[in-house]
N, C-alpha and C positions, 0 to 999 in steps of 0.2 A: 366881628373881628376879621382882620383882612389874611388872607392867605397866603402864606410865604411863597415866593415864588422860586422856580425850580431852581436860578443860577444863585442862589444861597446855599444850595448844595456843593457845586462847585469848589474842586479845589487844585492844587499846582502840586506838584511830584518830580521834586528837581533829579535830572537823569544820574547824578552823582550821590544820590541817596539809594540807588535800586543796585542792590549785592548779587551780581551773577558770577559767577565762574565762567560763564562761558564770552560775556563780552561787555566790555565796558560801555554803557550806553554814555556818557560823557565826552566818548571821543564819536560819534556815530554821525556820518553825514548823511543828508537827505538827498535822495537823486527820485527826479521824476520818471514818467515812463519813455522817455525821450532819450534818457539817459543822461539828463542834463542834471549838473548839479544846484538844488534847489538851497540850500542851506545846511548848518545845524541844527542836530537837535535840540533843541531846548530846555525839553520837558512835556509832564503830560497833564492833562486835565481828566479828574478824575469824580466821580458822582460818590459821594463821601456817605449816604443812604446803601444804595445799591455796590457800593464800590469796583463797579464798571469803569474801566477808562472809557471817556468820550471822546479827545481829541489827541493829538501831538503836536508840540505846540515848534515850529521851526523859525529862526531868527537866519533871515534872508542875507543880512551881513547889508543891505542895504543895497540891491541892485535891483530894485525896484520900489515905490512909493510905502509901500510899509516893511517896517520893520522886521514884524513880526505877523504869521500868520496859521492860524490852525488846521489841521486836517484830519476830519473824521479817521477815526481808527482802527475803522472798515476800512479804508482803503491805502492800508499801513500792511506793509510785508518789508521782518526782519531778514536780512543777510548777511548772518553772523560771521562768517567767513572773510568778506570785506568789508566790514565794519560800519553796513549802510542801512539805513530805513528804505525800501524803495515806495515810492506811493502812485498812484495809478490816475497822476495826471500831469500833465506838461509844464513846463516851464510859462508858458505864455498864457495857456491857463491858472496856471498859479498867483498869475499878475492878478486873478479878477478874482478873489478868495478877499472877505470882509476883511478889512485890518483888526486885528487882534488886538486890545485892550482890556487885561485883565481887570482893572480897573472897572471899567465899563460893563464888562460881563458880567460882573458881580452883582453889579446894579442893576440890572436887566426885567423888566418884566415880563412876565408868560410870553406877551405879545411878542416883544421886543427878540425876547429868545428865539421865538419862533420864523420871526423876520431874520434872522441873526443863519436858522438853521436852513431858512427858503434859498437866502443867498449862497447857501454852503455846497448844498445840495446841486444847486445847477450849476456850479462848477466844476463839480465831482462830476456830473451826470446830464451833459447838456441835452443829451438824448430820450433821459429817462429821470427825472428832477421828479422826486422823493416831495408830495403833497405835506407840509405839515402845518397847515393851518388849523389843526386841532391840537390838543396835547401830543409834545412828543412822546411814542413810544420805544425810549432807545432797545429797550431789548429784542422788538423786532424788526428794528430800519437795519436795512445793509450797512449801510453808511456806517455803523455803530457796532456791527458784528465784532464781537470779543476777538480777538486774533489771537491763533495756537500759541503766539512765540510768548502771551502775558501768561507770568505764572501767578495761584494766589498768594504765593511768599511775597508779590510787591503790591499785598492791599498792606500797605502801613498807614494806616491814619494816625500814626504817632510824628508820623513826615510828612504830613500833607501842610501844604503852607496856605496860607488865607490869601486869595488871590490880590486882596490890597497891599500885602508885603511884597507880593513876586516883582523882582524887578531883572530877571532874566540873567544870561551870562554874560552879560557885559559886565554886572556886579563882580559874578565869581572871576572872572579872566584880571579887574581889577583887585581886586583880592589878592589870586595868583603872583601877579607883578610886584604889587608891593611888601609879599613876602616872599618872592625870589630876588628883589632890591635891598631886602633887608632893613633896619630900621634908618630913619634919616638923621646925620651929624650935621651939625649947625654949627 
């Protein structure tokens, strides 16, 4: 029998489903270490076994070649004060971050993950690029370090979305619009 592969675990955690009192991740912008701003948040990817967040997942608004791109969650620091994710790599290296296809990651095989995590990694750390040509072990790569700011009130796997439904905030912002439009007279 074949062995299910890890991104079957995988799942999407839309920021407007996570109940905080202290900041709404829905409105949270992402700025790099540069201070430049990198996108929205999106969302997060989270290991639905383990229920570890892996990634955060940022929608670039389109100023540069993907759309969408994820960032280890090790190298994710909230700042609930200004309402930002800041993550601890530049703008320019942010350019060279695999594009993001929930789609596609879903489908992924061990290998494939793992080419998925090589390319992730030296962008994070072109200095220091995180080996993961064997299984990844997220519980002990930096990259993946759990950050103080996740509480376990947002393991809901009752709102985890199957990454083949995720189609990101441009769904919800359409949503949004067409019910602050109100319905349409003909």
């Amino acid at each position: 029998m074949a062995e299910t592969p890890f991104s079957s675990r995988l799942r999407f955690l839309d920021p407007e489903d996570l109940d905080d009192s202290t900041i709404d991740f829905s409105t949270v912008d992402v700025h790099g270490s540069d201070d430049s701003n990198l996108g929205d948040l999106d969302g997060f990817i989270v290991d639905t076994d383990s229920g570890r967040v892996v990634y955060a997942v940022v929608d670039s608004g389109g100023w540069f070649r993907s759309r969408h791109f994820a960032v280890p969650i090790g190298h994710a620091q909230l700042d609930t004060g200004r309402r930002r994710l800041n993550v601890n790599v530049t703008r320019d290296a942010a350019q060279e971050f695999p594009d993001f296809d929930p789609k596609k990651l879903r489908r992924f095989s061990d290998g494939e993950m793992r080419a998925f995590e090589q390319r992730t990694s030296i962008v994070c750390c072109p200095d220091d690029p995180t080996d993961v040509s064997g299984a990844v072990q997220y519980e002990t790569l930096r990259h993946y370090a759990q950050p103080d700011w996740w509480r376990d009130e947002y393991r809901r796997p009752d709102l985890y979305q199957d990454l083949d439904e995720w189609d990101g905030r441009e769904r919800r912002r359409r949503e949004r619009g067409a019910m602050a439009e109100g319905p349409s007279i003909r």
